[in-house]
C-alpha angles and dihedrals in degrees: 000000000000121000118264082248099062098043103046085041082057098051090049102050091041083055090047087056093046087056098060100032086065094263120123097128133239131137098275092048123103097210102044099119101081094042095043097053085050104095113243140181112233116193103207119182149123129276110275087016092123097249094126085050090048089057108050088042081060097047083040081231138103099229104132127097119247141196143088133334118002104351094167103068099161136029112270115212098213103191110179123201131187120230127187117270122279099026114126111265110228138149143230141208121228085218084045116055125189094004109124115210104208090168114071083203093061090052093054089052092055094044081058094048094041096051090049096055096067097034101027129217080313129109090233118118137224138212098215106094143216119251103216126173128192120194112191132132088225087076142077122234100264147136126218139181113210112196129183120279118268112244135189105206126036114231139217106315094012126115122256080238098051085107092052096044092047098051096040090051093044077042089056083054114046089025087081122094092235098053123100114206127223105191111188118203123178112245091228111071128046104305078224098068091053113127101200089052100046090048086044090057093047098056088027111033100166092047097241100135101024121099114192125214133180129206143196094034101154083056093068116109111270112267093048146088147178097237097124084055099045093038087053096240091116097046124008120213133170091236127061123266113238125194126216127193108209132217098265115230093268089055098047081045092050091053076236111188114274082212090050086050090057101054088050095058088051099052088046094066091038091061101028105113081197092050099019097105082052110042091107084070103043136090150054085280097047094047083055101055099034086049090046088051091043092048091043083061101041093049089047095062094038090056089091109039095045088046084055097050078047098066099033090057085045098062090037090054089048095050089048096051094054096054085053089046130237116287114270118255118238108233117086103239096061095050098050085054084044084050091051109045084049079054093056093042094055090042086049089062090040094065098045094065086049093055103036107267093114131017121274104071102078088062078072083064100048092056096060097032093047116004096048097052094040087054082052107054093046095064109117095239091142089065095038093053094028107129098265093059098034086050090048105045095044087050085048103052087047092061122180090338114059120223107273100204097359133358092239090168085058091051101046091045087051091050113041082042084056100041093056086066090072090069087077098058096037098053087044089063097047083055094056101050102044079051096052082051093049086059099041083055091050095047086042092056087046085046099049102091098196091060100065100082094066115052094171090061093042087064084042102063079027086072103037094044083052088050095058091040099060088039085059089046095055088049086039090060099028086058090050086053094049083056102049083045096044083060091049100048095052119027118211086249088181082074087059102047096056083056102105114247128265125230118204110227108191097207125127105331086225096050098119113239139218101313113239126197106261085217120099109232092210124197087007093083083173089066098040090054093062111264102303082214099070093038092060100244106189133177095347098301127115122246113228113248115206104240148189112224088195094042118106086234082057093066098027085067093043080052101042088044091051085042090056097055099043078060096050088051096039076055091047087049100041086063099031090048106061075044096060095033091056096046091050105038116018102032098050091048086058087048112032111010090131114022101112088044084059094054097047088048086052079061107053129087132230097274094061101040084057087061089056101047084044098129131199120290087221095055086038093058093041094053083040084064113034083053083057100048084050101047088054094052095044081051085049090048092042092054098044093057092048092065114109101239119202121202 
């Protein structure tokens, strides 16, 4: 086991770093668990209960300050520390390190300022406590809480909520299993009225924790004593009843000696014949040891369980940290290769929605699987080539010379008019699909868990990436409109040839001719020409087919051939398309999305690489905090370790 010394040392200096990490428990504060599994003393009673007067008995030195209404207006952390005889007895401050206080005066002063720099001149209270510790070899090892007194009434330029206040911050403290409770009643009024003892049996309700001590016993009226309390028969508690005889006013008035007051208390229970028989286990002196030696234990038996909570939070709050990511260093250097590799990170989730990692990419496939050919099959070719267009645009094209075999200016005018319908397809699915890449960048940027720290860098890549995106979607459009155009400016003449000759008969103009089906056969160019069958085809070589130039068959065929072809080429298109789109668009986002944002970020300076790397308060706060919380528990485990344990 380790000496009382070492373990009641180690609480005090874990609580120290608790302190000034920000933890000094309470419900509303975020780092409450470590302080509140460290054992602690808490002193609870009301005002002019004697509890000042308890606490310097037990220093053996007048250092608090004193006076009306609510004098302890913030928790004061009293850490006591034995030091070898003869040694020089002085004091210091946790917000004050290595400044000895020699002049007990001068303690109390800085209690009072202290106190006021967090509450102001005001009669309000906080939370937040003073760290205070006193060497001398006149104390015991031990460790004590001191809250402010519970009240009943607020006073002039108090709150009307100043009770409540009181009694819900000294509940945050004894409410929690580790604390031992020191309730201090004066023994001169009904044990029953007592404030510290009824909120002791609330949060305590066996006693377990809850030393009782009485004070101003030598005040009560002559012919009584305080022996069914003391003796435990009025109020029963787990731990023993001690009683304290307090410097009277004169006294405190008088600066009398804290020693002399001591030897006083002692002489009062020798020679008590109420407290004689007891007088082994009264006193200031007596209440420190028998609490040092309390706490020692307690502290003994917690050791495990709150090194185990250590390194479990430990591990939590590293794992945590990691997923928030590590704070970014401050040269620039070091922030353009943190950019970057943010970059990488982000491009790395891009592709794999492209490539099927993650969800996204497949949406690529259904616009040229379903969309395209939709958007093809809905083009009015069947107004474009009915017989009234097909019968204009052939006699207009003739002009004032009619076609002598085949009208080859009425063709070419059919089909280029009908080509150029394919434009508005073609540059739809380059929209879709420039628009299915915008999304998957955004999804990618919300994905990517390293970037959400830095909002500011997020809109950044969001716009470059949208840069490059809308640059692959013009040379995306511009190449499908080099292919629609590429199948107007040279026709597949080959199709044509294998179409059987016409022979012009030069009978009645309004003699019908052969009927063909209105319909446009597209993509079965055998069936739009007319059965070959039927029209001998041999060899390869048409046969001729007496025809009517001015005959409504004349122009059906010149329709369902140019029918025939449009769908040759929407067939062409349907499989060249989804091609063109992919090389310009989605293969250049998998291989240069941000390439020209790499090169921008090479030029910037530290300055504005910072903006960019400017996180969210909130995440900054939150990773603020969580480094805190870890720093605290590696100190407590430091310390812990540091301890010299004796088996």
């Amino acid at each position: 086991m380790a000496t009382m010394e070492s373990l009641i040392g180690l609480v005090n200096r874990i609580q120290r770093a608790c302190t000034a990490l920000g933890d000094y428990g309470g419900a509303d504060n975020a780092f409450s668990s470590l302080w509140d599994a460290l054992p602690s003393v808490a002193v609870v009673g009301g005002q002019s209960s004697g509890k000042s007067s308890v606490l310097e008995s037990i220093v053996g030195r007048d250092f608090l300050p004193r006076g009306s209404g609510i004098v302890t207006r913030r928790p004061l952390v009293l850490q006591l520390q034995q030091t070898d005889k003869g040694q020089q007895e002085y004091a210091e401050f946790g917000h004050l390190p290595g400044r000895k206080f020699k002049d007990f005066g001068m303690v109390r002063q800085e209690i009072q300022e202290e106190t006021d720099r967090i509450t102001g001149r005001t009669k309000m209270i906080s939370p937040v406590p003073i760290h205070l510790s006193i060497y001398s070899p006149n104390v015991v090892n031990l460790t004590l809480i001191d809250l402010p007194g519970l009240t009943k009434v607020a006073v002039e330029g108090q709150s009307e909520s100043i009770v409540e206040d009181i009694e819900n911050m000294v509940r945050s403290f004894v409410e929690k299993p580790n604390c031992i409770i020191l309730a201090i009643s004066p023994a001169n009024q009904d044990i029953a009225t007592s404030d510290a003892i009824k909120l002791a049996k609330e949060v305590d309700p066996a006693g377990e924790r809850t030393f009782g001590v009485l004070t101003k016993l030598d005040l009560m009226d002559k012919g009584t004593n305080a022996l069914d309390v003391l003796e435990g028969r009025a109020l029963r508690l787990q731990q023993p009843w001690v009683g304290i005889v307090n410097r009277s006013q004169a006294d405190i008035n008088k600066n009398t000696d804290m020693m002399s007051a001591r030897r006083r208390e002692r002489e009062y229970f020798a020679t008590s014949p109420d407290y004689g028989h007891l007088a082994s286990k009264m006193g200031s002196e007596y209440l420190a040891k028998l609490l040092s030696m309390h706490l020692e234990s307690v502290i003994k038996a917690r050791i495990p369980s709150i090194t185990s909570m250590i390194n479990k939070s430990i591990d939590e709050l590293e794992s945590e940290l990691d997923y928030l990511g590590r704070p970014i260093a401050v040269d620039a250097g070091a922030q353009l290769y943190t950019i970057l590799e943010l970059c990488r990170a982000f491009d790395k989730v891009f592709k794999e929605h492209l490539d099927g990692g993650r969800p996204g990419g497949d949406r690529i496939y259904g616009v040229f699987d379903n969309q395209l050919p939709a958007a093809l099959r809905k083009l009015p070719f069947d107004r474009h080539l009915s017989l009234q267009n097909v019968r204009k645009v052939v006699s207009e094209a003739d002009g004032y010379q009619p076609h002598l075999i085949a009208p080859e200016q009425g063709y070419r005018r059919l089909i280029e008019g009908s080509l150029n319908y394919f434009r508005g397809p073609a540059e739809a699915s380059v929209d879709a699909v420039h628009f299915v890449l915008k999304e998957l960048v955004r999804k990618s940027i919300g994905e990517t868990k390293e970037l959400k720290r830095f909002p500011s860098l997020q809109v950044a890549i969001a716009g470059a990436a949208g840069e490059a995106l809308e640059k692959f979607r013009e040379e995306s459009k511009k190449t499908v409109a080099r292919l629609v155009e590429m199948e107007s400016s040279y026709l597949t003449v080959e199709f044509f040839r294998k179409l059987p000759q016409e022979v012009v008969n030069p009978g009645n103009p309004g003699h019908p001719g052969t009927p063909v089906s209105t319909k446009m056969e597209r993509g079965n160019p055998a069936a739009s020409r007319g059965e070959r069958g039927e029209r001998g085809e041999r060899g390869g070589t048409p046969s001729a087919i007496n025809v009517d130039r001015y005959a409504e068959g004349h122009f059906r065929r010149i329709g369902s051939n140019v029918s025939s072809y449009v769908n040759m080429v929407s067939e062409t298109l349907r499989l060249t398309i989804p091609k063109a789109v992919v090389y310009c668009q989605v293969k250049e986002a998998k291989q240069s999305l941000l390439n020209y944002f790499y090169i921008q970020i090479g030029k910037k300076e530290g300055k504005q690489l910072a903006e960019l790397l400017d996180e969210d308060p909130a995440l900054m706060e939150k990773r603020q905090q969580c480094a805190k919380r870890l720093e605290l528990y590696k100190a407590a485990r430091d310390e812990i370790d540091a301890v010299a344990w004796v088996r």
